[in-house]
Each structure stands twice: as structure tokens, then as C-alpha cells.
N, C-alpha and C positions, 0 to 999 in steps of 0.2 A: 504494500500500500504506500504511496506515495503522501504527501504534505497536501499540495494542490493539484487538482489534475484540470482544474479549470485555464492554469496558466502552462499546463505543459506541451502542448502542442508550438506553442510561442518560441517556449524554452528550448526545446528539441530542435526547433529551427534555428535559431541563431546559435544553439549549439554543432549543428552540421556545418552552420557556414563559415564562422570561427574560423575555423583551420582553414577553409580556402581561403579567405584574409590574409590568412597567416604567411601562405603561399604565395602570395600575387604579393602580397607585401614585401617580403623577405628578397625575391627575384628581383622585384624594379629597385630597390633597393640596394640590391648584392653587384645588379645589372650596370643602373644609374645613380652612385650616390648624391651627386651633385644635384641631380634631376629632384630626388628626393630633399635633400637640404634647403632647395628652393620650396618646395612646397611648405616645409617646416619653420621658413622662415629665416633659419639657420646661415652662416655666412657662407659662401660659395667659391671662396679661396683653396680650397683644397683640404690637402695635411690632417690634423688630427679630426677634422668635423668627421670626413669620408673614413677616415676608420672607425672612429664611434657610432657610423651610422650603419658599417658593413658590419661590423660584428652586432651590433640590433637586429639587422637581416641577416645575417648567416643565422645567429638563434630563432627567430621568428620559423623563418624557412624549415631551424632542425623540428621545432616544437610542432607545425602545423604538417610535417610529411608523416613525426611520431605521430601523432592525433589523429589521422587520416588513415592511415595502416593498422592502428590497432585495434581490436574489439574487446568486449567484454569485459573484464576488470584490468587489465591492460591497456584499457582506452581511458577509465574512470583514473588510473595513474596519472596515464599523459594530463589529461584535465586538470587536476589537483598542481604538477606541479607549472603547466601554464597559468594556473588562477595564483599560484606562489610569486612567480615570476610578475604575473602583470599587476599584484599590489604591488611589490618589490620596485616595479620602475614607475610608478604610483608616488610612491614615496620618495624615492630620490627625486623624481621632475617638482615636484612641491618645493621640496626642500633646495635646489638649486632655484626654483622660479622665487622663493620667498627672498633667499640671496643676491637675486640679482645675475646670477653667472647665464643665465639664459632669459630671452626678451619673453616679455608676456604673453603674445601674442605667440608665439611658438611652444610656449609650456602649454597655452590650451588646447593648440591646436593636439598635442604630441598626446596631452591627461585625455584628451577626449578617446583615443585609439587605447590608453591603458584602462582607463576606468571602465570601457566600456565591454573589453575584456573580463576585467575582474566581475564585475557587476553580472554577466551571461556567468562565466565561473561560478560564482556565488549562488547564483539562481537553478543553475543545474544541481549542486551540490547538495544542496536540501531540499531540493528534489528526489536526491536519491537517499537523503537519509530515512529510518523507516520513523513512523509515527508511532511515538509513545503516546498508550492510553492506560490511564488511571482507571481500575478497575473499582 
């Protein structure tokens, strides 16, 4: 028995598409960092931006081919530690957007792809966990 079953057809689906996100993300990315950097806002000088954004995309890329290929409790792994991951950089983009080291308008645009993550993560999760009832 699930928690809600009213929200899980929802769930289910942005839990499938997740990982092709993840996919198309991680490629143009891995592909065009620069390409990418621009959309982020990010400075388009090269050097350290495009390796911080390819190694974002080489992980995105590994997470959403794991999550794609796996079933069964081996799928619900890969999910857990993408919904670990996507607080994770959750957290850091706040915590550098609050200091100033990255422009505002690029920490939204970047929290909107993490939180949005986490948030599907989260929603699946207790989906799956079973419902305790008080007897």
C-alpha cells in the first residue's frame, strides 16, 4: 500500500522522465560546456567554469544511464542516491549564491534543475515507503 495513490501517476511520471533529463542534460553539457555556461549565466571564458560544468555532466549522464538501466530495488538505489546528490548540490548552490561567488540569476536558474530533482526524489520516496496504521 502506498501513502497516496491519488498523486502517483504524477509521481511515476516525472519519475520516468528524470533520468532522460538527466541524459540530455549531462550530453549537451559533457558535448557543449560553454553552450551550457551561457545558459547558466555563468562566465564563458573557458578554464575552470567548463570543468565544473563537465564533471556536473559526466555525473548527471552517470546517474540518469544508472536510473535508466536499473529495475527493481536496484532502481529505488539509483533514486535515493540521485535524490542524495540533488539536495547535496541544493545546498552548496545556496550556500555559494548566499556568498556571492555565483550571480543570482544563475543560482536560480541552476536550484530550479536541483530542487526540482530533489522535490520528484522526495515524492517518489514516500511513495514507496509503506503506511503505518495504528491498530
Amino acid at each position: 500500500m502506498t501513502r497516496s495513490a491519488t498523486n502517483r501517476p504524477t509521481v511515476d511520471a516525472l519519475s520516468r522522465y528524470l533520468p532522460w533529463f538527466r541524459v540530455v542534460f549531462g550530453t549537451i553539457g559533457l558535448l557543449f560546456p560553454r553552450t551550457l555556461g551561457r545558459w547558466y549565466g555563468l562566465s564563458t571564458n573557458g578554464d575552470s567554469a567548463d570543468v565544473a560544468l563537465r564533471y556536473a555532466c559526466i555525473r548527471a549522464l552517470g546517474l540518469g544511464v544508472g536510473q535508466l538501466t536499473a529495475s527493481g530495488t536496484t532502481r529505488r538505489e539509483w533514486d535515493r542516491i540521485a535524490l542524495l546528490i540533488d539536495v547535496l548540490d541544493t545546498l552548496m548552490l545556496l550556500e555559494a549564491a548566499l556568498r556571492g561567488r555565483i550571480p543570482k540569476r544563475s543560482a536560480l536558474v541552476m536550484l530550479s534543475g536541483t530542487v526540482s530533482g530533489a522535490t520528484v526524489g522526495l515524492l517518489a520516496r514516500q511513495d514507496d515507503a509503506p503506511v503505518r496504521t495504528t491498530d
